[in-house]
N, CA, C and O of each residue as an XYZ file, in Angstrom:
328
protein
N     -45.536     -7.191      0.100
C     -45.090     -6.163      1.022
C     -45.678     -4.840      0.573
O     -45.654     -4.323     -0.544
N     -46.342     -4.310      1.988
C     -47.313     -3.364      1.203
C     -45.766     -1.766      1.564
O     -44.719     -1.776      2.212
N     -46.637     -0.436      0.536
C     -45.451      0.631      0.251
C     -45.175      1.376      2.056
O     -44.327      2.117      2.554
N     -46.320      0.724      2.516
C     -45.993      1.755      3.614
C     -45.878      0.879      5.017
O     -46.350      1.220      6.102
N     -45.362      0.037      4.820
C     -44.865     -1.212      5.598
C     -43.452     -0.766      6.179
O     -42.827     -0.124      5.334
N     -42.937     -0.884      7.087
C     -41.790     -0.516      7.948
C     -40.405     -1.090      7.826
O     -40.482     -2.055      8.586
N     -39.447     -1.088      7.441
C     -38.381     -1.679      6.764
C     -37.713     -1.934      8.495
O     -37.581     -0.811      8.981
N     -37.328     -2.896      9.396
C     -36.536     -3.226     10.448
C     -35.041     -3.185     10.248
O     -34.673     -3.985      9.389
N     -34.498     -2.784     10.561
C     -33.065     -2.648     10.617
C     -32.552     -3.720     11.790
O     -32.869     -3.681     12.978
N     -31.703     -4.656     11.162
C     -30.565     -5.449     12.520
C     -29.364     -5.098     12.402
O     -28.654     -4.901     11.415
N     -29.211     -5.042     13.365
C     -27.376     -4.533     13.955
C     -26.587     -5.942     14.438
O     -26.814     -6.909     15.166
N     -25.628     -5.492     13.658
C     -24.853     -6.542     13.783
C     -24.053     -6.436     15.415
O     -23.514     -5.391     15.780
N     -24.088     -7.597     16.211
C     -22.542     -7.635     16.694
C     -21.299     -7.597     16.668
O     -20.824     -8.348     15.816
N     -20.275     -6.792     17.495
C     -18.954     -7.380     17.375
C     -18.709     -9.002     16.699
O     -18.204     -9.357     15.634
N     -19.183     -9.613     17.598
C     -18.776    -10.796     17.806
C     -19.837    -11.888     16.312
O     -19.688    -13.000     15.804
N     -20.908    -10.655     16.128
C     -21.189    -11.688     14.636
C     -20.455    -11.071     13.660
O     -20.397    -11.818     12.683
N     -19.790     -9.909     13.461
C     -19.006     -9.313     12.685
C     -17.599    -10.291     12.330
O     -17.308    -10.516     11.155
N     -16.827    -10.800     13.392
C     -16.005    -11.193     13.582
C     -16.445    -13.092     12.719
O     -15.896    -13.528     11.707
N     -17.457    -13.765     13.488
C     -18.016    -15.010     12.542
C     -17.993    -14.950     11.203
O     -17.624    -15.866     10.468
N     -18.471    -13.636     10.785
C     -18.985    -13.213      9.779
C     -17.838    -13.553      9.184
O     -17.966    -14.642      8.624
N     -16.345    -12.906      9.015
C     -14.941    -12.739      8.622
C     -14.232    -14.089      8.961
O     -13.099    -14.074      8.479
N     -14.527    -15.347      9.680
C     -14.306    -16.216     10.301
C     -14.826    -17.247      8.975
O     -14.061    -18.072      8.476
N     -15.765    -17.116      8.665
C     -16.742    -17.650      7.663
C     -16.215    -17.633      6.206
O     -16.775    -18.460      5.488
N     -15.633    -17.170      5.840
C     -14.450    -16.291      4.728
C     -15.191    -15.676      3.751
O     -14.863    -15.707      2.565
N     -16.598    -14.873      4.353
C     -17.719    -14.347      4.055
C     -16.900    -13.086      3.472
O     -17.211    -12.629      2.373
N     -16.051    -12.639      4.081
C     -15.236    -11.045      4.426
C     -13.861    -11.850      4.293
O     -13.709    -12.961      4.801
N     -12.967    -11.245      3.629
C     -11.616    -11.576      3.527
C     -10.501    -10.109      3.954
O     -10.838     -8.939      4.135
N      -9.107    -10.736      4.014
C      -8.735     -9.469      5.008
C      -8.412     -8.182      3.766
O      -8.179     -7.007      4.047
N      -8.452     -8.572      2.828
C      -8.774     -7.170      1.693
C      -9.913     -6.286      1.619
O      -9.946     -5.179      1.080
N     -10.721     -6.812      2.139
C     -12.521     -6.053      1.898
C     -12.133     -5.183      3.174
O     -12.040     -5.577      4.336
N     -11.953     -4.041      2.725
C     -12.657     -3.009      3.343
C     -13.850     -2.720      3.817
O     -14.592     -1.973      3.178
N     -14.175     -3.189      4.849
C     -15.314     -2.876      5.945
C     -15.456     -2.879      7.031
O     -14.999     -3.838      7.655
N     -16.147     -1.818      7.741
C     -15.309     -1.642      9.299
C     -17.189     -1.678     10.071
O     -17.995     -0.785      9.807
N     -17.485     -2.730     10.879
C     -18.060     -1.941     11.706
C     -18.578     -0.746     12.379
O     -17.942     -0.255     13.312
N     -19.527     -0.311     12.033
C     -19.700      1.365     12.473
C     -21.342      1.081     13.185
O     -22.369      0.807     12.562
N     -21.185      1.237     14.556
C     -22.285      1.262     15.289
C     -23.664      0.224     14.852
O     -24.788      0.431     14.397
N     -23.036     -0.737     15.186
C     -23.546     -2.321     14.333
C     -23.941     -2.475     12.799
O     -24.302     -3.616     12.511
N     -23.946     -1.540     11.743
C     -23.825     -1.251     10.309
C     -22.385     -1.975      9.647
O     -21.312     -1.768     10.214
N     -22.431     -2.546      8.823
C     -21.089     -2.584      7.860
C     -21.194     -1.681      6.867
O     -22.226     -1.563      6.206
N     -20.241     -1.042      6.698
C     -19.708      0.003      6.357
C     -18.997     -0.575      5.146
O     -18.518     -1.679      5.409
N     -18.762     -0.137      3.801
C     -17.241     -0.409      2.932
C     -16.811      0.670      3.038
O     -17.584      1.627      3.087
N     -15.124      0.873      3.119
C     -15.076      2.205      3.346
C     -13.892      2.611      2.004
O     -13.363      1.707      1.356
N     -13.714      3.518      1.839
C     -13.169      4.093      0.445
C     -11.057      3.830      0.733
O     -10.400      3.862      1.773
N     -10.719      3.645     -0.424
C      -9.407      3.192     -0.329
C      -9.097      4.454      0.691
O      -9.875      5.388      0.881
N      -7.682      4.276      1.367
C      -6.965      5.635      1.950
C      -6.061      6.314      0.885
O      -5.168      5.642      0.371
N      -6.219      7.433      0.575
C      -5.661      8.389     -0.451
C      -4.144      8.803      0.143
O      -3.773      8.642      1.305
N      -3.728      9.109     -0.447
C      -2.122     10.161     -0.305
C      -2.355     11.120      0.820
O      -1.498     11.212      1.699
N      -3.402     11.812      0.862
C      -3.740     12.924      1.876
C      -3.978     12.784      3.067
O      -3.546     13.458      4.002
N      -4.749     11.808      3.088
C      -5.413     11.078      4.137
C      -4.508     10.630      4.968
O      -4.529     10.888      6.171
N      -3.366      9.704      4.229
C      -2.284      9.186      5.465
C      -1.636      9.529      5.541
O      -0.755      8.808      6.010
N      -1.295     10.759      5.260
C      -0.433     12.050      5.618
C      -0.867     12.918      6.740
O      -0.142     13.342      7.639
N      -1.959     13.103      6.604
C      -2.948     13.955      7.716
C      -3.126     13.071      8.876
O      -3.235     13.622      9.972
N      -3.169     11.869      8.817
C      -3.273     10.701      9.993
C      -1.743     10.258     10.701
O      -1.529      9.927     11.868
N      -0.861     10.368      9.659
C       0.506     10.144     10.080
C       0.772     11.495     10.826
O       1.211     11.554     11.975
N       0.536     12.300     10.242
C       0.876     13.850     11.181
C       0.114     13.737     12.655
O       0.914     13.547     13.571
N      -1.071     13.805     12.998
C      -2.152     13.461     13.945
C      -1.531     12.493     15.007
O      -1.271     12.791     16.172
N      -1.364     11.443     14.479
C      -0.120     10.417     15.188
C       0.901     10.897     15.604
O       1.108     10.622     16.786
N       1.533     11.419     15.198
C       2.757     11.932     15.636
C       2.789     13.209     16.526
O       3.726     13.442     17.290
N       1.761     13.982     16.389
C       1.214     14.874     17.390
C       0.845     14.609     18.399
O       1.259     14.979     19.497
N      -0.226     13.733     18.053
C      -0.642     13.216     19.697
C       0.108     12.335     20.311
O      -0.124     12.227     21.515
N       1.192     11.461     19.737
C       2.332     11.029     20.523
C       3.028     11.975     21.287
O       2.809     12.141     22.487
N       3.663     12.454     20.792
C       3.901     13.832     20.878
C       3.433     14.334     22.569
O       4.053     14.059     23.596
N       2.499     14.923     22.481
C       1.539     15.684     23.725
C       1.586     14.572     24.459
O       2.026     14.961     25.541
N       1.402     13.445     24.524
C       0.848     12.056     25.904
C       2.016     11.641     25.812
O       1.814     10.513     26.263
N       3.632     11.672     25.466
C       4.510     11.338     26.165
C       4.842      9.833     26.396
O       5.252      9.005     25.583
N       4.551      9.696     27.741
C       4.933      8.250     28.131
C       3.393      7.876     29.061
O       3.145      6.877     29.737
N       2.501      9.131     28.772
C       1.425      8.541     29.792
C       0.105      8.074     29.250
O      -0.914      8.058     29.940
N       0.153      7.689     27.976
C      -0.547      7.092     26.775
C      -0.135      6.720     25.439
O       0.579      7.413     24.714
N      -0.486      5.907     25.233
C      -0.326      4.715     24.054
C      -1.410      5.495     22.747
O      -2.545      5.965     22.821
N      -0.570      5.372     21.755
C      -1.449      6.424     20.507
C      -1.636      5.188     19.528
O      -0.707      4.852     18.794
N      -2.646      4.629     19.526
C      -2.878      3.651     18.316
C      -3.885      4.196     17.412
O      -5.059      4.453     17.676
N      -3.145      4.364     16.102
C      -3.620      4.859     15.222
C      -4.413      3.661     14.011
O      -3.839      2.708     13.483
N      -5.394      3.946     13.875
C      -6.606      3.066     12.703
C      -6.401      1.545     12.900
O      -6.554      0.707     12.011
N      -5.924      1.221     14.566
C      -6.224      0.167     14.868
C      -7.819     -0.049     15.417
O      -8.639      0.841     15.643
N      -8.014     -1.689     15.575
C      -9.490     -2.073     16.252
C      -9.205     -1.832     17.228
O      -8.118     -2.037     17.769
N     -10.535     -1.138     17.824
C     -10.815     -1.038     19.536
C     -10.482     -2.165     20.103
O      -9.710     -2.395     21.033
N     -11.312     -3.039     19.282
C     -11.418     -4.631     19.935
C     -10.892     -5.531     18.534
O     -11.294     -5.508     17.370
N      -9.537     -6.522     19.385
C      -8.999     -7.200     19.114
C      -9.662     -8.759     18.358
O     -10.313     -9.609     18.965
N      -9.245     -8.796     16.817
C      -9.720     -9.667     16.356
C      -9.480    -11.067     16.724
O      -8.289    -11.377     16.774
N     -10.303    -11.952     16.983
C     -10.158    -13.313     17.631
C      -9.497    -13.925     16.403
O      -9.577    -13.608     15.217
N      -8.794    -14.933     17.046
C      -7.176    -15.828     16.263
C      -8.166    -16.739     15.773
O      -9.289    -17.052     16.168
N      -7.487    -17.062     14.858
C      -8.478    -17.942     13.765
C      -8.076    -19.523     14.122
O      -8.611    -20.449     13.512
């Protein structure tokens, strides 16, 4: 492989993301989230962090009432049942 040869990047799918974790490749402790077809590890959540997210939550509950649903550091998309 020559130095100035082009490195290709593949993006993962949802749905190979999900195989992937299906596979027991990824277990439900590993921190890694999908981020615009990339796996990501992402850093423990600190004291601050879910304080500032619990507040945020409760705010924007808060403001939307009864005319939106506030799901907080859930998946967009629902993990398929094993």
């Amino acid at each position: 492989m020559g130095a100035l040869e082009t490195v290709h990047r593949r993006r993962l799918s949802v749905e190979e993301f999900h195989r992937i974790g299906a596979a027991g490749i990824l277990v439900e402790d590993d921190r890694i989230e999908l981020i615009d077809g990339d796996m990501i590890e992402m850093a423990p959540i600190g004291t601050m962090h879910l304080a500032k997210v619990n507040r945020l939550s409760r705010m924007l509950s808060l403001a939307v009432r009864q005319e939106a649903i506030v799901s907080t550091q859930n998946p967009i998309a629902p993990t398929p049942a094993k």
